[in-house]
Backbone bond lengths (Angstrom), bond angles and torsions (degrees), N, CA, C in turn:
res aa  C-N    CA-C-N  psi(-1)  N-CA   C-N-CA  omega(-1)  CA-C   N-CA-C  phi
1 X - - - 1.459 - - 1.535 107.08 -
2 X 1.066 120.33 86.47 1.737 121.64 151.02 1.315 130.40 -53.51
3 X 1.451 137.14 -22.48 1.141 137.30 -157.51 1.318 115.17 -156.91
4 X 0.902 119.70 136.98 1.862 129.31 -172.50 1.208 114.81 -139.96
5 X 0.853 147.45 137.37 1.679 154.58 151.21 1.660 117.82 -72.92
6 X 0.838 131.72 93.26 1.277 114.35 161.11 1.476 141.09 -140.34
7 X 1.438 142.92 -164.45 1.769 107.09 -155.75 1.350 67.08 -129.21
8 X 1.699 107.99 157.49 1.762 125.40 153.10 1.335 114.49 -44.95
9 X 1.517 121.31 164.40 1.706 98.56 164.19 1.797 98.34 -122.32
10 X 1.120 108.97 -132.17 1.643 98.38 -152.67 1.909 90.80 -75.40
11 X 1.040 122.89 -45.08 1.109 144.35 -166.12 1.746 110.93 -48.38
12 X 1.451 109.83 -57.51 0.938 106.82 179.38 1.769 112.11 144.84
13 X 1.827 96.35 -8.45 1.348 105.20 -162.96 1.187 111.01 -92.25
14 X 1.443 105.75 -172.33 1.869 127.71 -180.00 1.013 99.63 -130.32
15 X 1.257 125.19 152.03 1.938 142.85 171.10 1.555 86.54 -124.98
16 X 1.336 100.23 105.28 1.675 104.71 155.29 1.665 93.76 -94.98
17 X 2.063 88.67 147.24 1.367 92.37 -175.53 1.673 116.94 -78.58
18 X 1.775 90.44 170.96 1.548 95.25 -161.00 2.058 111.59 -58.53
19 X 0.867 100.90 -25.13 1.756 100.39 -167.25 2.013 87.79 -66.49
20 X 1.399 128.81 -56.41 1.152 91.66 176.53 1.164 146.33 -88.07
21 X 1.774 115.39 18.59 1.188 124.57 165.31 1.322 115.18 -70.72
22 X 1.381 104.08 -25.80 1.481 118.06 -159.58 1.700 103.20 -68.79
23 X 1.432 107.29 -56.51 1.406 142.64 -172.84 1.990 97.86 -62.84
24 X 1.796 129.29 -44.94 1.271 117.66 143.19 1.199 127.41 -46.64
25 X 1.449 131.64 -63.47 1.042 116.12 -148.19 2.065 113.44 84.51
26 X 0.917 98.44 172.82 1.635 102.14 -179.16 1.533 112.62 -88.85
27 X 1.713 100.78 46.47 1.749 100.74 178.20 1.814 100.02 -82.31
28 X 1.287 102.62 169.27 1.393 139.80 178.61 1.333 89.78 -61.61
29 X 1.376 141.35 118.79 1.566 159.08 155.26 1.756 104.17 -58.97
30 X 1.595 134.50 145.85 1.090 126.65 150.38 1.326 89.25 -114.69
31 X 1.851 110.49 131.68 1.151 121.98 158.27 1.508 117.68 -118.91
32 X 1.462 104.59 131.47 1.660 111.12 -164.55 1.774 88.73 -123.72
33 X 1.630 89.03 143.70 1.738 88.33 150.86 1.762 115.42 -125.40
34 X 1.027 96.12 148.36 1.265 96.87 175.91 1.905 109.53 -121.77
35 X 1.470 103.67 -159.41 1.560 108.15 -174.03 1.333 117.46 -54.74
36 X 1.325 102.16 -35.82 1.669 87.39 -158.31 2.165 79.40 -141.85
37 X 1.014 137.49 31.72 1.377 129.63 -159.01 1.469 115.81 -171.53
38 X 0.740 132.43 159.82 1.354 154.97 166.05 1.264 124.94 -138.47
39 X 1.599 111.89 128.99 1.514 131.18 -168.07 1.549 107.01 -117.39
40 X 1.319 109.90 124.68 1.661 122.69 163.39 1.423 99.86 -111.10
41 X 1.446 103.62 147.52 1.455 99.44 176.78 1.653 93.36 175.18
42 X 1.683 107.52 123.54 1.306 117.57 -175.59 1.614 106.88 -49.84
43 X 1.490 121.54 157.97 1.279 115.95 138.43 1.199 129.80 -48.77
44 X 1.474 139.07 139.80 0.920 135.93 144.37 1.691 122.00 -44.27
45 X 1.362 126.30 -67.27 1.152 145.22 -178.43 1.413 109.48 -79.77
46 X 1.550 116.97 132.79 1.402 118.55 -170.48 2.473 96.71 -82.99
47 X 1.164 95.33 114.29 1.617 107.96 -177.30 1.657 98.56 -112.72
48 X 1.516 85.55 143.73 2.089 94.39 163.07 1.180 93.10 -91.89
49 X 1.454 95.09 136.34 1.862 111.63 164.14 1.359 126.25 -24.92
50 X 1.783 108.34 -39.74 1.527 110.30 -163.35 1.222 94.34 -66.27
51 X 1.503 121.42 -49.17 1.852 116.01 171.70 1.954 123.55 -13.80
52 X 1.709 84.24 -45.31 1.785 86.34 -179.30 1.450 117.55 -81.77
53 X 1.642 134.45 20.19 1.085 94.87 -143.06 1.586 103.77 -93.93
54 X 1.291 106.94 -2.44 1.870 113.77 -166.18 1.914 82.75 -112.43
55 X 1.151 116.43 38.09 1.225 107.63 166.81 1.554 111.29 -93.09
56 X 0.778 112.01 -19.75 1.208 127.70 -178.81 2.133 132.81 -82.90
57 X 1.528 105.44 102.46 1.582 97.32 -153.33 1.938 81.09 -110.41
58 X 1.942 86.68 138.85 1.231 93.29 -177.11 1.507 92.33 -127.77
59 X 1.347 137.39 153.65 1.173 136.40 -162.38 1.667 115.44 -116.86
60 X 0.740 141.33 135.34 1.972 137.86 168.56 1.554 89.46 89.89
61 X 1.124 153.89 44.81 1.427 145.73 165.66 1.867 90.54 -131.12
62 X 1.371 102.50 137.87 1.495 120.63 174.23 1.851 100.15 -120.22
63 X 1.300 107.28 -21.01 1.506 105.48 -159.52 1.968 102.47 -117.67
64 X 0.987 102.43 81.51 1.520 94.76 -175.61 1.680 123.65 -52.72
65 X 2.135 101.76 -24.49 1.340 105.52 171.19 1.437 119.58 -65.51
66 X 1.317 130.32 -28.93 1.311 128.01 -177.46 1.494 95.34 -55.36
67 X 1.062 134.56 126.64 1.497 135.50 165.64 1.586 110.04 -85.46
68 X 1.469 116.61 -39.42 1.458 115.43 161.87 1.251 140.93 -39.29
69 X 1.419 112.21 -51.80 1.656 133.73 179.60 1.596 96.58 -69.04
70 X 1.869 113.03 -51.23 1.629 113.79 -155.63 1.844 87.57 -70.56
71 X 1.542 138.09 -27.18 1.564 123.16 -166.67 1.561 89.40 -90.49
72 X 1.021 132.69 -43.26 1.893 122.71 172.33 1.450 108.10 -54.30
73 X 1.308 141.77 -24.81 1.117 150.81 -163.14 2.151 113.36 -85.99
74 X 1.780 77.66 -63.71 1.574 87.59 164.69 1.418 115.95 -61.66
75 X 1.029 118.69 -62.22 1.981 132.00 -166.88 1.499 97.66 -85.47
76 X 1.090 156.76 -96.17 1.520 146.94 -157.67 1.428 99.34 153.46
């Protein structure tokens, strides 16, 4: 199975189906977005989370304490 269709639910999530969870295992996901797409795709290399934590580039925020501006920032 290469390809699936499926809708968000209220939350915000995805259910990838079980055969390729199965076939992961409980590795570390990289999720990227790009222009027009979105990429899931296991790690290769088994990493602790804390590894990711400046993986993450958020743009127009100077104040990371504002928690307001940084969740309008991430989400829209």
């Amino acid at each position: 199975m290469d390809k699936v269709v499926r809708t968000l639910d209220d939350g915000g999530r995805l259910a990838l189906p079980a055969e390729w969870r199965k076939k992961w295992g409980r590795r570390v996901l990289l999720i990227k977005l790009s222009d027009d797409e979105i990429l899931v795709r296991p790690l290769r290399k088994r990493v602790k989370l804390t590894e990711l934590i400046d993986s993450i580039e958020v743009n127009d925020v100077d104040d990371f304490t504002d928690t307001h501006k940084l969740r309008e920032a991430l989400h829209g």
